[in-house]
C-alpha positions as CSV (number, residue, x, y, z in Angstrom):
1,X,40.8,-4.3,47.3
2,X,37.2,-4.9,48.1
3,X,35.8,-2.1,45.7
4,X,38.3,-3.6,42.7
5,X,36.8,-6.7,43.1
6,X,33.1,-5.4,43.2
7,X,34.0,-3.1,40.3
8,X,35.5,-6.3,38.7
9,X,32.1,-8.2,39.2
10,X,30.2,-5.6,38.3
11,X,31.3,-4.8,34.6
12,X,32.0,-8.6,34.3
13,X,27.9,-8.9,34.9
14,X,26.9,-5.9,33.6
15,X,24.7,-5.6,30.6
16,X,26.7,-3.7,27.7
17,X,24.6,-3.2,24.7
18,X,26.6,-5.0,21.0
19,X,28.2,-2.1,19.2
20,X,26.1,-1.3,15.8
21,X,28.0,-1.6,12.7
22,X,27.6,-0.2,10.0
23,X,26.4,-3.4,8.5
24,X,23.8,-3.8,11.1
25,X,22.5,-0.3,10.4
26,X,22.1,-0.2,6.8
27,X,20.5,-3.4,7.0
28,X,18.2,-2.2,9.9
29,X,17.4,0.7,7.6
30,X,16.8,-1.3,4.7
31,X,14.1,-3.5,6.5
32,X,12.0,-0.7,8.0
33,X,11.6,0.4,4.4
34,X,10.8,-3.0,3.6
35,X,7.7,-3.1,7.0
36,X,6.7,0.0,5.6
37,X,6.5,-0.9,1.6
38,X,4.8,-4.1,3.4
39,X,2.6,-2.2,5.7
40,X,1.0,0.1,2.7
41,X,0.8,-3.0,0.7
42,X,-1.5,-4.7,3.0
43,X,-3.4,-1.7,4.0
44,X,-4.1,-0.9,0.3
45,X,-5.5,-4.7,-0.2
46,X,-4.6,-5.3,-4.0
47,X,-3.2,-8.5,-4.6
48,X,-2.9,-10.6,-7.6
49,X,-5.5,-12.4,-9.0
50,X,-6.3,-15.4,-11.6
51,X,-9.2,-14.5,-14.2
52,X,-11.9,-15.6,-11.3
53,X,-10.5,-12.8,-9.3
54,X,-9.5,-15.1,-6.1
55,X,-5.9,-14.9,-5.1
56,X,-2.9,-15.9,-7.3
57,X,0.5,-16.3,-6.1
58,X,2.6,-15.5,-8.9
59,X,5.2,-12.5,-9.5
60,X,2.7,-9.9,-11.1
61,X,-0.8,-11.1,-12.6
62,X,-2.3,-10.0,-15.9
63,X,-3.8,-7.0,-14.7
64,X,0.3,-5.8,-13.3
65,X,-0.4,-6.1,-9.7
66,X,2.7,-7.7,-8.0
67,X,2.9,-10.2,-5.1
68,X,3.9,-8.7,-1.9
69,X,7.7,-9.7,-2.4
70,X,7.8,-8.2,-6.0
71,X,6.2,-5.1,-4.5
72,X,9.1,-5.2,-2.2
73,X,11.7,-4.8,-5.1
74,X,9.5,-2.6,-6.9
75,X,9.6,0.0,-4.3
76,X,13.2,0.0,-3.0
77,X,14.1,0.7,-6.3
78,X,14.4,-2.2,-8.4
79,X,11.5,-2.6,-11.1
80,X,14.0,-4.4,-13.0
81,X,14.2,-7.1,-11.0
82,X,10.8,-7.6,-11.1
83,X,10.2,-7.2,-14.8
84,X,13.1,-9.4,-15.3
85,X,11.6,-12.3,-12.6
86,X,8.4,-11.8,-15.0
87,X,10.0,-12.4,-17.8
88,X,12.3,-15.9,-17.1
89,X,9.5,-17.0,-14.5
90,X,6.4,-15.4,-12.7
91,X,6.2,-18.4,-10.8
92,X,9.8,-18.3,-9.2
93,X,10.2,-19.1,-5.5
94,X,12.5,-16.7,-3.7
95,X,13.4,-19.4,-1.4
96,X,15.4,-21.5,-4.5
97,X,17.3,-18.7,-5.6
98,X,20.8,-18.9,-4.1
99,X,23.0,-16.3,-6.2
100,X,22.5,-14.0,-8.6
101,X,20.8,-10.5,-8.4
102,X,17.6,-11.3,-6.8
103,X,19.5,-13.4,-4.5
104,X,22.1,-9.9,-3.6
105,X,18.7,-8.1,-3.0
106,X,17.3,-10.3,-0.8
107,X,20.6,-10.7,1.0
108,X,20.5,-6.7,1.4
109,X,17.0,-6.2,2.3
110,X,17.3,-6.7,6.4
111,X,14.8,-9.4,5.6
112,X,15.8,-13.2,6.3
113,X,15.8,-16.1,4.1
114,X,12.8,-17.4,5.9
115,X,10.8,-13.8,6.3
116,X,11.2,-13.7,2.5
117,X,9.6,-17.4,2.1
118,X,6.8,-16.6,4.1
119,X,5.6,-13.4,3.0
120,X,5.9,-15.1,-1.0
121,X,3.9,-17.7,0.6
122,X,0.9,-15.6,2.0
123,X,-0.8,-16.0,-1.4
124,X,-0.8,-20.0,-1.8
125,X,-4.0,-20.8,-1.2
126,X,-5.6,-24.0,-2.1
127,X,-8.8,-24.6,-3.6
128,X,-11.1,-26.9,-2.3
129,X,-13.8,-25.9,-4.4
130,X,-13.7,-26.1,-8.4
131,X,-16.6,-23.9,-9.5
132,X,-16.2,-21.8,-12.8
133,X,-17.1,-18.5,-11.4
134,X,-16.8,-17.7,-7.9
135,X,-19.5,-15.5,-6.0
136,X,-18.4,-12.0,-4.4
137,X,-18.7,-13.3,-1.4
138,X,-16.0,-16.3,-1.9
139,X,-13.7,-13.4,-4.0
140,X,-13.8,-11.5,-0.9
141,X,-13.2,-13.9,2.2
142,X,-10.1,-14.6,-0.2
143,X,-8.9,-11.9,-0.3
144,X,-9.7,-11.2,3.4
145,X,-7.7,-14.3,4.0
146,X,-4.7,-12.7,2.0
147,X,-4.9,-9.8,4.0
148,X,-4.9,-11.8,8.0
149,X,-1.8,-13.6,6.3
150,X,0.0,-10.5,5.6
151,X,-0.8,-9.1,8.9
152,X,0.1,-11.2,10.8
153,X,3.6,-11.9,8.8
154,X,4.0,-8.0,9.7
155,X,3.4,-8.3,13.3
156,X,6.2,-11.1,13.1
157,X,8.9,-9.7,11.5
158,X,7.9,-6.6,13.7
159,X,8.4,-8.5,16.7
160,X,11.5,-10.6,15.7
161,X,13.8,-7.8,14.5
162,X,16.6,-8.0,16.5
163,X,17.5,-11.8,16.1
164,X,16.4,-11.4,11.8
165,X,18.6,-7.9,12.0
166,X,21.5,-10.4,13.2
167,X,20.8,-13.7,11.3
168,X,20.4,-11.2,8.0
169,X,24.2,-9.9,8.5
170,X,25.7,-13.6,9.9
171,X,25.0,-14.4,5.8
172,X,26.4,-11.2,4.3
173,X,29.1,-12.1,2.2
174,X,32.3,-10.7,3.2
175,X,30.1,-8.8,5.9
176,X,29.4,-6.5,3.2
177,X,25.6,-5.9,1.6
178,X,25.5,-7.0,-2.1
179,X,25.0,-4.4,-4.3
180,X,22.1,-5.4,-7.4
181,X,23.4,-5.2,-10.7
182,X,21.0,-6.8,-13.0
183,X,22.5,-9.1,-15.3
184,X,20.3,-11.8,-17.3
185,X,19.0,-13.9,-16.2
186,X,18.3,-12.3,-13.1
187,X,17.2,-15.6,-11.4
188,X,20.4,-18.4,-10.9
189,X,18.6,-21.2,-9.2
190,X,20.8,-24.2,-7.6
């Protein structure tokens, strides 16, 4: 009776690791593409830029070089998307769109709601300086600064993956990942 009991208490305490569901491991999948995408993105240091050359955070700037989300998009297969979020509104804010395609992306990207805000956001910068043309110098502590942001949002989402892998599929809709048809408009805001 003894060694029932201890058995008892001892799978009762026991550590058993969660089963992975499918869900969990297509999501999983889908954000190490997205640290990679995000990793060659940093290390290749081209962001967008206004006609000064210092950091702009819009979709994709006059020259075509996307933000760090649209790159995102762009490379799991979705240029659409992007040239579609160009189109209705460079400007767009990931964090107000609540349906629509973009919104089934995000949902399906193993990122969370707030990972996606915050890597959009590593470009806002403000200006505390209005001088017509910048020197080099300025351009590139910018753009330096762009770069530490990105970083360090990397080492982030690096560390946090298991409770972001589990927050991402507590929002799945009918624990199922969204599959992106692109529709117009592409962005539904509410």
């Amino acid at each position: 009776m003894k060694h029932l009991l201890l058995i008892a208490f001892l799978t009762a305490c026991g550590h058993h690791p969660e089963p992975v569901s499918p869900i969990n491991t297509e999501l999983a999948t889908k954000r190490a593409e997205m640290l990679g995408y995000l990793a060659e993105y940093t290390e290749r240091g081209v962001f967008p830029t206004d006609e000064r050359g210092l950091p702009l955070s819009v979709f994709e700037d006059s020259h075509g070089v996307r933000c760090p989300m649209a790159e995102l998009i762009y490379r799991s297969g979705h240029p659409e998307l992007v040239a579609a979020i160009v189109a209705e509104d460079n400007h767009a804010r990931l964090g107000d769109i609540h349906e629509g395609p973009v919104h089934d992306w995000m949902l399906g990207s193993g990122l969370t709601h707030d990972e996606i805000v915050m890597i959009q956001g590593i470009a806002d910068i403000t200006y505390n300086f209005k001088v017509k043309e910048q020197p080099t110098d300025v351009i590139t502590a910018q753009r330096e600064r762009v770069r530490g942001r990105l970083e360090t949002a990397h080492a982030a989402l690096e560390k946090d993956q298991r409770d972001s892998l589990k927050a991402a599929t507590l929002v799945l809709p009918q624990h199922r990942v969204p599959v992106v048809k692109v529709t117009r408009p592409a962005i539904a805001k509410h």
